[in-house]
MIMI-328238 format. One record per residue: x, y, z of N, C-alpha, C, O in turn. Coordinates in Angstrom, 2 decimals, m for minus. Layout:
<pts>
PT     nc1     nc2     nc3    cac1    cac2    cac3     cc1     cc2     cc3     oc1     oc2     oc3
PT       X       Y       Z       X       Y       Z       X       Y       Z       X       Y       Z
...
</pts>
This chain:
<pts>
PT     nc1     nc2     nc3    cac1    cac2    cac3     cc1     cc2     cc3     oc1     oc2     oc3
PT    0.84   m1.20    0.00    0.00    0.00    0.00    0.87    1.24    0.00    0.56    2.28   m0.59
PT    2.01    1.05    0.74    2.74    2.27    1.01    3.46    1.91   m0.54    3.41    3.03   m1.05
PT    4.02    1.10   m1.46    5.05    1.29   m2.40    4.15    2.00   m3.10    4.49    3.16   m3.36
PT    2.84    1.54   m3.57    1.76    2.12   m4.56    1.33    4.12   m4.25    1.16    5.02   m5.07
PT    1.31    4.12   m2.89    1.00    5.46   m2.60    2.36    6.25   m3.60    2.10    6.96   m4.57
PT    3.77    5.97   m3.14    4.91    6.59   m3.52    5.13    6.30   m4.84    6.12    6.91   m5.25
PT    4.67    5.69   m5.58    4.87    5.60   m7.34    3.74    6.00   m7.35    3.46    5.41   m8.40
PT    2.86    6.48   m7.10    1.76    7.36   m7.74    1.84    8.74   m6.99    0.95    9.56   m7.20
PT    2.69    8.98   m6.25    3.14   10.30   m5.85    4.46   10.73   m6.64    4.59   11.94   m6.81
PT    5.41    9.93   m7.13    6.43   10.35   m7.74    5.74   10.59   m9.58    6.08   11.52  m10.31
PT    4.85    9.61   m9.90    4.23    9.54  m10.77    3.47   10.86  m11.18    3.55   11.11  m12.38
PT    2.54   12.01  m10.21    1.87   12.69  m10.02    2.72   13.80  m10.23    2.25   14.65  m10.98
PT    3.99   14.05   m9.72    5.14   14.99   m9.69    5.44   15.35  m10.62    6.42   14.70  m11.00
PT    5.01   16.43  m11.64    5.54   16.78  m12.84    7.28   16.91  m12.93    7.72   17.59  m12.00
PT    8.32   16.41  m13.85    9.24   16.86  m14.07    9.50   18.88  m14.46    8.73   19.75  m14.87
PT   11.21   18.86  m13.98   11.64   20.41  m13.97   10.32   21.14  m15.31    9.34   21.89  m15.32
PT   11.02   20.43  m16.13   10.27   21.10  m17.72    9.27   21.33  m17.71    8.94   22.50  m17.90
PT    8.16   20.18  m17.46    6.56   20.04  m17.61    6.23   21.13  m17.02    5.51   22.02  m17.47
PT    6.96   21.06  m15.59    6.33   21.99  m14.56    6.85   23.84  m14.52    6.40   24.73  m13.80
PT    8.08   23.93  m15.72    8.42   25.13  m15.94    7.62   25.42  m17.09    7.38   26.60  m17.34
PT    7.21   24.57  m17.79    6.58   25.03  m18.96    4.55   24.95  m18.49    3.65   25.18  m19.29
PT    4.40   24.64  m17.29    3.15   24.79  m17.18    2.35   23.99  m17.94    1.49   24.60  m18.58
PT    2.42   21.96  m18.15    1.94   21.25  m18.71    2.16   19.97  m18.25    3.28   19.55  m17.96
PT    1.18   19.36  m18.17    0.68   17.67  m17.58    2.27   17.09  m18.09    2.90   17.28  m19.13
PT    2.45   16.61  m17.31    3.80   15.47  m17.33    3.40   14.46  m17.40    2.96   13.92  m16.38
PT    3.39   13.80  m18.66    2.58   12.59  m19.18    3.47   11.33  m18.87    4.68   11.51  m18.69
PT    3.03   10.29  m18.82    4.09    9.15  m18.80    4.91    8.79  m20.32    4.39    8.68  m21.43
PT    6.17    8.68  m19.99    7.10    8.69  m21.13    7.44    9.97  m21.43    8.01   10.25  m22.49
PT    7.03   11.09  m20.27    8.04   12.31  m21.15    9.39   12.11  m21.14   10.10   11.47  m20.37
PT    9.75   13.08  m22.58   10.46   12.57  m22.61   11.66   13.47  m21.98   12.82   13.17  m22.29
PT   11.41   14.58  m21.08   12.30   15.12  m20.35   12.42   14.57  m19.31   13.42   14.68  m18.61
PT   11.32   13.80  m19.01   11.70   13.31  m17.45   12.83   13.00  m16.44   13.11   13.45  m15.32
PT   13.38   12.01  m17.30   14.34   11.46  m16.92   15.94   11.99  m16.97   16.86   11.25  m16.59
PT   16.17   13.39  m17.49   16.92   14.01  m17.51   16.90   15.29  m16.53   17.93   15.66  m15.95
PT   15.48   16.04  m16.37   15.41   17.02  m16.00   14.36   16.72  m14.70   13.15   16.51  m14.84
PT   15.10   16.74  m13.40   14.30   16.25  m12.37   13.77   17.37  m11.73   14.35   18.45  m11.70
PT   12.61   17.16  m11.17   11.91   18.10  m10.10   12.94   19.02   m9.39   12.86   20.23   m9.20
PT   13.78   18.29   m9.09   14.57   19.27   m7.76   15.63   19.68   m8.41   16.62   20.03   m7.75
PT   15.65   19.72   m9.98   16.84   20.58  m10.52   15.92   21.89  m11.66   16.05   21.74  m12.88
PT   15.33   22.71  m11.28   14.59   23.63  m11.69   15.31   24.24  m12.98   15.06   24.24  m14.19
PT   16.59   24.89  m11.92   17.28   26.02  m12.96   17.64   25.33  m14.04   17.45   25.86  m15.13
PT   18.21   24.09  m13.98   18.63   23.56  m15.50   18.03   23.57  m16.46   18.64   23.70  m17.52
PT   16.38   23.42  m16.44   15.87   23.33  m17.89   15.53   25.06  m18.32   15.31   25.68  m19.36
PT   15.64   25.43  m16.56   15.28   27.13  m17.33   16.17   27.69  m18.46   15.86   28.46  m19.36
PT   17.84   26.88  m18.08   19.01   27.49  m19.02   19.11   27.08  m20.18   19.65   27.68  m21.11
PT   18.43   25.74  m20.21   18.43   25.18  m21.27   16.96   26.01  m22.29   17.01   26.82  m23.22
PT   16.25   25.62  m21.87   15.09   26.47  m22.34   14.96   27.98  m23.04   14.38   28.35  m24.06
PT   15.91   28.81  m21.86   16.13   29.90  m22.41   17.37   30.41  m23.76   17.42   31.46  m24.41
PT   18.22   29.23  m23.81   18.95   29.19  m24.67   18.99   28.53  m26.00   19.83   28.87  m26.83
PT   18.01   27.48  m26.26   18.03   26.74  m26.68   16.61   26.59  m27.78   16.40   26.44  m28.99
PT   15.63   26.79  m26.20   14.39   26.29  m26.84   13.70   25.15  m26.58   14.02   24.23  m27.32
PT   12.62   24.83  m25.56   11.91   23.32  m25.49   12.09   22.84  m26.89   12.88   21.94  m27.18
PT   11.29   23.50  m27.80   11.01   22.54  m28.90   12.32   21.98  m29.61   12.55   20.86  m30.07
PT   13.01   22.98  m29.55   14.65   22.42  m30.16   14.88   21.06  m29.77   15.09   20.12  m30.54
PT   14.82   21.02  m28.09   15.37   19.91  m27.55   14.51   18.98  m27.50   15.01   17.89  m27.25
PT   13.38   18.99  m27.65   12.89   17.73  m27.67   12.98   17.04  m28.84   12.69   15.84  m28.84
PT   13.39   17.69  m30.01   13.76   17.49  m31.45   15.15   17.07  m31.29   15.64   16.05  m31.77
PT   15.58   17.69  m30.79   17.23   16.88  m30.44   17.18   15.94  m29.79   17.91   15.04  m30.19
PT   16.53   15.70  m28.78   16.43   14.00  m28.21   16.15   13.00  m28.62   16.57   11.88  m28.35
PT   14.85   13.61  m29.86   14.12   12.47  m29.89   14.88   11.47  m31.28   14.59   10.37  m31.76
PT   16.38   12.87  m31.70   16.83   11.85  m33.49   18.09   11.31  m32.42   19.10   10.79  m32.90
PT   17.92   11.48  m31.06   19.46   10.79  m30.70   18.91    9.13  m29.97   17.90    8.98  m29.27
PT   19.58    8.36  m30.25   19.46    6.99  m29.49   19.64    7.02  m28.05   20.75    7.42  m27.69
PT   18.58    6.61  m26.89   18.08    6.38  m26.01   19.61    6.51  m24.93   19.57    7.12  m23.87
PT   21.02    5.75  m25.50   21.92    5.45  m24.02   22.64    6.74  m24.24   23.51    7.07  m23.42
PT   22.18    7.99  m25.92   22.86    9.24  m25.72   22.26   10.29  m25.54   22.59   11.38  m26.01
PT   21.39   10.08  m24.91   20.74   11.06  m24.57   20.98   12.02  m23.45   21.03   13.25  m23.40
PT   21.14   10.99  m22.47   21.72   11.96  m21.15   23.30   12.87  m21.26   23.59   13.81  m20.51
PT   24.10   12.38  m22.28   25.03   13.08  m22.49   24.89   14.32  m23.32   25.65   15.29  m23.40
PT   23.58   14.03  m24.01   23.28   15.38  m25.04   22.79   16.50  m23.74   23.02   17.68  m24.02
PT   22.30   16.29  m22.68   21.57   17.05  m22.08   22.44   17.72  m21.08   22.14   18.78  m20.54
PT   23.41   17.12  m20.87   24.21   17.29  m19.62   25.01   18.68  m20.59   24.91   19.89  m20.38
PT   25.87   17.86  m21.77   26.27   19.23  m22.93   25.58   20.32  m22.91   26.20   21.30  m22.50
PT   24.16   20.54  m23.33   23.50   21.52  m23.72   23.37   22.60  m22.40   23.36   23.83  m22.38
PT   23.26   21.25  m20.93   23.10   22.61  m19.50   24.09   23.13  m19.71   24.12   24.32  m20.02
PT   25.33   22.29  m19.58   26.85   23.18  m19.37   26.75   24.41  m20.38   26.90   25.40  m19.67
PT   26.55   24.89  m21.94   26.61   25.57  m22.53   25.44   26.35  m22.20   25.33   27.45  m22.73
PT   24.47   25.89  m21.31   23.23   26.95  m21.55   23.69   27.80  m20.32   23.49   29.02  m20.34
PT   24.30   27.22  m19.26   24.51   27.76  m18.08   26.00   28.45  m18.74   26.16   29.59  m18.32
PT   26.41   28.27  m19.09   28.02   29.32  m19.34   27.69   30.30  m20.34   28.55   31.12  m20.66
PT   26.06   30.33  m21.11   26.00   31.26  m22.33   25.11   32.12  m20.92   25.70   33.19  m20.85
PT   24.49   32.11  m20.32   23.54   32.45  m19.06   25.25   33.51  m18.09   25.32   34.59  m17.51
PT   25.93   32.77  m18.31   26.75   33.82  m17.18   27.74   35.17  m18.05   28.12   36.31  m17.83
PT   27.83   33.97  m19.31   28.55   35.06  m20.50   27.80   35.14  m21.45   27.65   33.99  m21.87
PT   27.08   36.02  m22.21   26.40   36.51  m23.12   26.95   35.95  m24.73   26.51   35.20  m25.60
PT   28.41   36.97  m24.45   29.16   37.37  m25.44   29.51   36.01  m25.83   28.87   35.52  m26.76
PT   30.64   35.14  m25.14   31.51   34.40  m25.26   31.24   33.05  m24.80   32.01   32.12  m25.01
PT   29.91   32.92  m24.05   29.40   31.73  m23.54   30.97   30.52  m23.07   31.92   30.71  m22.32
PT   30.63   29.43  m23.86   31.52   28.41  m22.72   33.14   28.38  m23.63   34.08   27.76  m23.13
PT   33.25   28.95  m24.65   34.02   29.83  m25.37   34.89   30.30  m24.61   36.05   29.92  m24.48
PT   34.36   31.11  m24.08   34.92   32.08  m22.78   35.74   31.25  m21.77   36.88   31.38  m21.32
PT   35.02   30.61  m21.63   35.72   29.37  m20.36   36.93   28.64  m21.33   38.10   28.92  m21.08
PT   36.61   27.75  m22.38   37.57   26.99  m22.54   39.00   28.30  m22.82   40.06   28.32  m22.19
PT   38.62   29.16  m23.80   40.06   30.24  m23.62   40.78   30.54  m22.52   41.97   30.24  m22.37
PT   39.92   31.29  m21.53   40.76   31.28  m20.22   41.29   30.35  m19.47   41.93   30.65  m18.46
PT   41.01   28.48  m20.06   41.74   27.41  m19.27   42.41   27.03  m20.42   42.94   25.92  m20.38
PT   42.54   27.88  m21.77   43.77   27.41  m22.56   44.71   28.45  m22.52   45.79   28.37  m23.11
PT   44.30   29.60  m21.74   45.61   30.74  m21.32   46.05   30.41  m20.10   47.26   30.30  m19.95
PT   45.38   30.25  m19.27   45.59   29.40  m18.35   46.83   28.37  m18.07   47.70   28.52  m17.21
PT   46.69   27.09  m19.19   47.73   25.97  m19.69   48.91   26.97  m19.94   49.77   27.39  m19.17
PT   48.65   27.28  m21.51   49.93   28.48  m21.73   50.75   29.05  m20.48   51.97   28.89  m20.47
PT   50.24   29.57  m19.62   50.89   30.45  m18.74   51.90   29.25  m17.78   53.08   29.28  m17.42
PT   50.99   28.41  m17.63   51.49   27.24  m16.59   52.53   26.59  m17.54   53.39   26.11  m16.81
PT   52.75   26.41  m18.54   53.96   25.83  m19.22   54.98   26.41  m19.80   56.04   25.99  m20.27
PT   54.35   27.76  m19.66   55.60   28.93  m19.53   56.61   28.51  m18.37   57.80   28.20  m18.39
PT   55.71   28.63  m17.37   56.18   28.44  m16.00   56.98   27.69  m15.73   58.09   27.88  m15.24
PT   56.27   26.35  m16.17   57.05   25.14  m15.77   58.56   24.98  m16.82   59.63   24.43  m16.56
PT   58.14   25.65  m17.95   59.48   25.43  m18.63   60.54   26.19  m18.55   61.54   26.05  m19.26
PT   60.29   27.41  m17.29   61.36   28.21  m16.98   62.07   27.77  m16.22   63.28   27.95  m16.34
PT   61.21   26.58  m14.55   61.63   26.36  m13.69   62.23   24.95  m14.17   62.99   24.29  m13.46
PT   61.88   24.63  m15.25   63.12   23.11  m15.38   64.46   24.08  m15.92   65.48   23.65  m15.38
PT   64.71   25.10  m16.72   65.61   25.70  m17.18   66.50   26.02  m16.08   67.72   25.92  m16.19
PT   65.87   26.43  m14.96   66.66   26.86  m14.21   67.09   25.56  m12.81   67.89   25.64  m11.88
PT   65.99   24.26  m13.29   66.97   23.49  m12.56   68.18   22.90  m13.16   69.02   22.25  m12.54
PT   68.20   23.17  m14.43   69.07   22.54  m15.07   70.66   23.64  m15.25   71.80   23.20  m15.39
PT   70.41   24.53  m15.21   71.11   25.31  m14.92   71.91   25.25  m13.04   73.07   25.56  m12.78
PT   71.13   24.89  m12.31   71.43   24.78  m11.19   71.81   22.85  m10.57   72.23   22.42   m9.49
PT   71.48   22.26  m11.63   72.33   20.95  m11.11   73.77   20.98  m12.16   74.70   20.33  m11.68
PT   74.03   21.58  m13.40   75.46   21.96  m13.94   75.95   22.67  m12.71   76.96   22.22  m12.17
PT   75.56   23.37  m12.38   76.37   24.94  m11.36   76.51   23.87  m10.40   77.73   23.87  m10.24
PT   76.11   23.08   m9.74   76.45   21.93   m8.51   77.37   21.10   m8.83   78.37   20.93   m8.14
PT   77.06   20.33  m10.19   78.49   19.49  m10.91   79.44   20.47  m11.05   80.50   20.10  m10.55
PT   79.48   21.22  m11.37   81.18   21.58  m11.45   82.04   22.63  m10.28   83.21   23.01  m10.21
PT   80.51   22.94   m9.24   81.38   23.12   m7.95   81.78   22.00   m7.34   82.88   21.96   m6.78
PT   81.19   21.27   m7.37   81.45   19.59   m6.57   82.81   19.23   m7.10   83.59   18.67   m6.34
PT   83.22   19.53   m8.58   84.62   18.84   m9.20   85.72   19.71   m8.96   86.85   19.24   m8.77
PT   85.38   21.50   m8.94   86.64   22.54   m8.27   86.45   22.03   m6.65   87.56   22.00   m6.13
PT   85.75   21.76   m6.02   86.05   21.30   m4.48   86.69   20.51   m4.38   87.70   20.64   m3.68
PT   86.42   19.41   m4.98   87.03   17.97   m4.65   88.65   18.13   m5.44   89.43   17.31   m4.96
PT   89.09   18.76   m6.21   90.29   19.05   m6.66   91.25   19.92   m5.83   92.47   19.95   m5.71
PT   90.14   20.65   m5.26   90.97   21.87   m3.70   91.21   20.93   m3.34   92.27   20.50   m3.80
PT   90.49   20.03   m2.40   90.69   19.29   m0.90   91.56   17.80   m1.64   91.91   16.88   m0.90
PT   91.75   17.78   m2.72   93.11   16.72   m3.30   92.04   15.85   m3.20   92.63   14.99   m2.53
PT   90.79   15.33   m3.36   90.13   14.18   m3.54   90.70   13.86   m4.68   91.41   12.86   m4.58
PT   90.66   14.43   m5.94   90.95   14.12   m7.46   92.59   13.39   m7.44   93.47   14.15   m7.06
PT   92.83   12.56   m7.68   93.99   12.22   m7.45   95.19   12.81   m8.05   95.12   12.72   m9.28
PT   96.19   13.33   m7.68   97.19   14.07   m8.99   98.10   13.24   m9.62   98.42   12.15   m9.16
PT   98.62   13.78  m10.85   99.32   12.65  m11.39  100.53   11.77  m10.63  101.30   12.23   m9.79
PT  100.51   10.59  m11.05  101.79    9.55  m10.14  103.03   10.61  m10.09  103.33   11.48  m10.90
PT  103.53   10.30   m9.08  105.25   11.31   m8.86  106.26   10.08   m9.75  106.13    8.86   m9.65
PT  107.23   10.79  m10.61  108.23    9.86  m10.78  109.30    8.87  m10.37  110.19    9.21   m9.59
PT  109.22    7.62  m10.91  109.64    6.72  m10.52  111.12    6.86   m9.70  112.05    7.43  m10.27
PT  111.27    6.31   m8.35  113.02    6.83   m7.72  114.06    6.09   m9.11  113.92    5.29  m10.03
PT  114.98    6.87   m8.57  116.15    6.44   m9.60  116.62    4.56   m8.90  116.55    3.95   m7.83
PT  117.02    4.33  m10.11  117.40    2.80  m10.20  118.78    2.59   m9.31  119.20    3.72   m9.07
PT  119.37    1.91   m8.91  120.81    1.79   m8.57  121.77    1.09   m9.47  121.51    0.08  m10.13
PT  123.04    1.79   m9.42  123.82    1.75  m10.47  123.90    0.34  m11.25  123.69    0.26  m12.45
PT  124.27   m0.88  m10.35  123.83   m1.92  m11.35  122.72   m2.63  m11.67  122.87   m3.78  m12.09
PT  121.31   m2.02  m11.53  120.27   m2.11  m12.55  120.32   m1.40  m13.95  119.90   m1.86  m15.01
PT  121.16    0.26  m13.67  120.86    0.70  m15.03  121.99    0.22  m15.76  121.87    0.47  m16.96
PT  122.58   m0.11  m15.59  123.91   m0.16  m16.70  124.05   m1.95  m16.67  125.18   m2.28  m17.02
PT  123.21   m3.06  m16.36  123.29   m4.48  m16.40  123.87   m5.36  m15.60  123.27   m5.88  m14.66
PT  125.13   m5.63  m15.89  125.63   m6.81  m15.40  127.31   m6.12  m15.32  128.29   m6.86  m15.46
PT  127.44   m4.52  m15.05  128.58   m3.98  m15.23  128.74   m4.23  m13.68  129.49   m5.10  m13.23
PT  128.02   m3.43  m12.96  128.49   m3.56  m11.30  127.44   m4.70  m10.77  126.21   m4.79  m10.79
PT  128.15   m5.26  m10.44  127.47   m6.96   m9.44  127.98   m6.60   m8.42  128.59   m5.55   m8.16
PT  127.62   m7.90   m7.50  128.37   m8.32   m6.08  129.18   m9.47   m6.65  128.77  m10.38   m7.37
PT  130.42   m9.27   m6.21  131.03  m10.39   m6.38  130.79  m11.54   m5.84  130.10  m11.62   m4.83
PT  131.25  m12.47   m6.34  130.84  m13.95   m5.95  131.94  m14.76   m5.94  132.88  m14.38   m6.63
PT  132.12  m16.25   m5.06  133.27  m16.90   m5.56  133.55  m17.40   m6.90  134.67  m17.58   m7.37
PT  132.63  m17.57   m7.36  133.14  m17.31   m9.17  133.85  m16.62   m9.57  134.97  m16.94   m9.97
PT  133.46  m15.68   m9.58  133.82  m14.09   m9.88  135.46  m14.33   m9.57  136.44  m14.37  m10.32
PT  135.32  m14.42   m8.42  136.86  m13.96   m7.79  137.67  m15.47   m8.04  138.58  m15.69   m7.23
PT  137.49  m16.20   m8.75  138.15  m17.03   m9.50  138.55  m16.83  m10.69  139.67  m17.10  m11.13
PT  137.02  m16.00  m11.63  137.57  m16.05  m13.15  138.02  m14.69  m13.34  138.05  m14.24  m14.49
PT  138.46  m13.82  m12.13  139.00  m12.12  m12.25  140.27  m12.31  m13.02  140.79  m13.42  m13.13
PT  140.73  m11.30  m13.52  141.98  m11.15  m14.51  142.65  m10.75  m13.64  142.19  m10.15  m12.67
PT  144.30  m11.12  m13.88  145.32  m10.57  m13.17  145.82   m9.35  m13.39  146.79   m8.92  m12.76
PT  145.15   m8.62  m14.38  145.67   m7.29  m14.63  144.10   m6.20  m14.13  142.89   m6.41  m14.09
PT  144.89   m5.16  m13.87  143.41   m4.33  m12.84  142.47   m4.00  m14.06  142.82   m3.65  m15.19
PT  141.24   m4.17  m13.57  140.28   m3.25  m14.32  139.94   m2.23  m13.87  139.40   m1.86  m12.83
PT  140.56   m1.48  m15.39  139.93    0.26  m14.92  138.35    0.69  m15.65  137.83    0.53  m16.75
PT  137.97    1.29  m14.39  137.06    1.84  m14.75  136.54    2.86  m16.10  137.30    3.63  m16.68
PT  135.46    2.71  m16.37  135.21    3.49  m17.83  135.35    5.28  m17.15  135.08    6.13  m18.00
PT  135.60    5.64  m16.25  135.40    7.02  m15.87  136.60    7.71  m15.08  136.75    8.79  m14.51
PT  137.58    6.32  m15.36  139.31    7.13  m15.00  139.55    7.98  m16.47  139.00    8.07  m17.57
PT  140.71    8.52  m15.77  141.38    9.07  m17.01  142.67    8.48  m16.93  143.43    8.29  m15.98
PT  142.78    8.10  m18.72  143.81    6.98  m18.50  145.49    7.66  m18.62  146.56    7.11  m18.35
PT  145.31    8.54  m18.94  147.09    9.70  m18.88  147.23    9.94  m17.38  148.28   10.30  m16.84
PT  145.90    9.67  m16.66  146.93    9.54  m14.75  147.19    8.57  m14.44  148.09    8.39  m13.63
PT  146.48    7.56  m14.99  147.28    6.08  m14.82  148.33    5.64  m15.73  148.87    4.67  m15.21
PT  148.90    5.92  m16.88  149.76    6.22  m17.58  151.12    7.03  m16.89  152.27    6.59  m16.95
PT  150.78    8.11  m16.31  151.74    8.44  m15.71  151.77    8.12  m13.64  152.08    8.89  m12.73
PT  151.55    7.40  m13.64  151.46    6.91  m12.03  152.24    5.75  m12.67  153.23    5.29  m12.12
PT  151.80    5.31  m13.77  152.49    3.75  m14.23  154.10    3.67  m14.40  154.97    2.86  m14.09
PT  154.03    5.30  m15.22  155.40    5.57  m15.88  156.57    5.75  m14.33  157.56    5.03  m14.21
PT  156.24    6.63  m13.46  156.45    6.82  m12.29  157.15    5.90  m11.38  158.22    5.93  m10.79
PT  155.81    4.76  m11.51  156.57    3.47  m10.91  157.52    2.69  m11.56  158.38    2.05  m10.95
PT  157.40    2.71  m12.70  158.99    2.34  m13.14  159.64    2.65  m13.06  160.62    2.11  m12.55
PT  159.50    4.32  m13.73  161.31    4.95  m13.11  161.95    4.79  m11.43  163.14    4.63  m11.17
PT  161.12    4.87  m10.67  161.31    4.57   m9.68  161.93    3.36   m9.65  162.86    3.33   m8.86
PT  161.63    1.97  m10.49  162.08    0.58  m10.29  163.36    0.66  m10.58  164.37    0.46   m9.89
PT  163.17    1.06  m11.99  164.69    1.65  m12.81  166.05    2.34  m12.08  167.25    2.06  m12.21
PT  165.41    3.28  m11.30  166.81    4.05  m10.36  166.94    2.96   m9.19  167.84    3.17   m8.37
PT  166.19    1.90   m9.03  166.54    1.19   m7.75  167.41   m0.01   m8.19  168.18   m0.62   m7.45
PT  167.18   m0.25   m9.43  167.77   m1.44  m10.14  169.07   m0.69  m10.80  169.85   m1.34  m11.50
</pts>
């Protein structure tokens, strides 16, 4: 009893339209279901912009699951031609495509300048670390060799070999000069000579 009272009270309830346009809300209108009782202003914007008869001509060549999207379109433009005359929803999409513009101005200054500011960090990070000797400096040169590595098998340690297969006559060095041993030589003879 009570479901029947409330479908013949919701039933009884003219929709926004019927009831802005001052006419029986028949079953199957076909605003009904778009334009509810408790949303008034919408069909007023639509209405006033548009035209009932327009739209019910526009509903009725669109297929049934597009309908609610045709209607939802037409408020948004009836309500943005309702606040702007001139420029209706026009108006709106420009100012959220100057909008974008401005913001990617923006954003493409502030990557410029992070990029500018992580170089300026790399190459203070590489003059620091070169102050404080992190960077390694080149190897120092090798110490000098000792005399018989560079020159071979000239200065050894002697060995008992050695001092077996030595010659009986002295070896002079490559860095005497041989006219003082020449005359130290000559020397000691004459000396032998006046003793003999």
């Amino acid at each position: 009893m009570a479901s029947s009272s409330s479908s013949s009270s919701s039933y009884n309830s003219p929709c926004a339209a019927c009831k802005f346009l001052r006419r029986k809300c028949m079953p199957g209108c076909i605003f009904a279901p778009y334009f509810p009782p408790e949303e008034p202003q919408k069909f007023a914007n639509v209405h006033k912009i548009f035209g009932a008869s327009n739209v019910t001509k526009l509903l009725n060549e669109l297929l049934p699951h597009q309908r609610e999207d045709a209607v939802n379109s037409l408020a948004y433009e009836a309500e943005a031609r309702v606040r702007d005359p001139v420029y209706g929803c026009v108006g709106a999409i420009s100012y959220l495509q100057r909008q974008v513009q401005k913001l990617q101005k923006e954003l493409d200054a502030a990557n410029a300048d992070l990029l500018r500011y992580a170089c300026h960090e790399i190459n203070s990070t590489t003059v620091a670390m070169q102050g404080i000797g992190v960077v390694p400096p080149p190897p120092p040169p090798p110490p000098p060799r000792p005399p018989h590595e560079q020159f071979g098998n000239y200065y050894h340690q002697p060995s008992s070999s050695d001092i077996m297969l030595q010659p009986s006559y002295p070896i002079i060095p490559w860095n005497v000069d041989m006219n003082v041993v020449n005359q130290r030589g000559g020397g000691d003879n004459n000396n032998n000579q006046g003793n003999m």
